[in-house]
N, C-alpha and C positions, 0 to 999 in steps of 0.2 A: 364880706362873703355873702353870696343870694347866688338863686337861682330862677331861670326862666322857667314858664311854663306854658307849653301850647296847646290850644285846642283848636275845636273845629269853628267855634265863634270867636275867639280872640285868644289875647294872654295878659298873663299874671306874672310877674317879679314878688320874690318871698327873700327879705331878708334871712338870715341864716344866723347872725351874732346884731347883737348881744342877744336877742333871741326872735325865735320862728316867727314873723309877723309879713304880712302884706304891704309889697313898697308900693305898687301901684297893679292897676288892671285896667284892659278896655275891653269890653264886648263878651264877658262872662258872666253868665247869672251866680245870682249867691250861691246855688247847691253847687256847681260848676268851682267854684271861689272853696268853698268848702271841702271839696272832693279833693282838691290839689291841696290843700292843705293839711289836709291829713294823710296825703300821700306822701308829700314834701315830712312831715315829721314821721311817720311811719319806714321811710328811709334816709333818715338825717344823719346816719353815720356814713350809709353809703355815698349819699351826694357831697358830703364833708371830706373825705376821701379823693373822690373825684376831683373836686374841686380844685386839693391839693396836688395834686399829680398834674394837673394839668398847669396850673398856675406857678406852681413849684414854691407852694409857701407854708 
């Protein structure tokens, strides 16, 4: 399970299990890298959720 994340410089892939970590990024700075990361865990039930509805798993 992960999620994308886009910005106005690039994007970041966030694993989701076994737990909240960074699969890869191109073209975001650390605070950038860090801002999604704590968005990404700040809403990890809702993206969890999602994920599931959509994937159907």
């Amino acid at each position: 399970m992960h999620v994308h994340v886009q910005g106005q410089n690039g994007e970041a892939k966030f694993w989701l299990e076994p737990t909240i970590a960074l699969a890869q990024q191109a073209g975001l700075s650390d605070r950038e890298i860090n801002e999604a990361l704590h968005l990404v865990k700040e809403h990890e039930n809702d993206i969890r959720d999602a994920w599931r509805k959509h994937f159907g798993r």
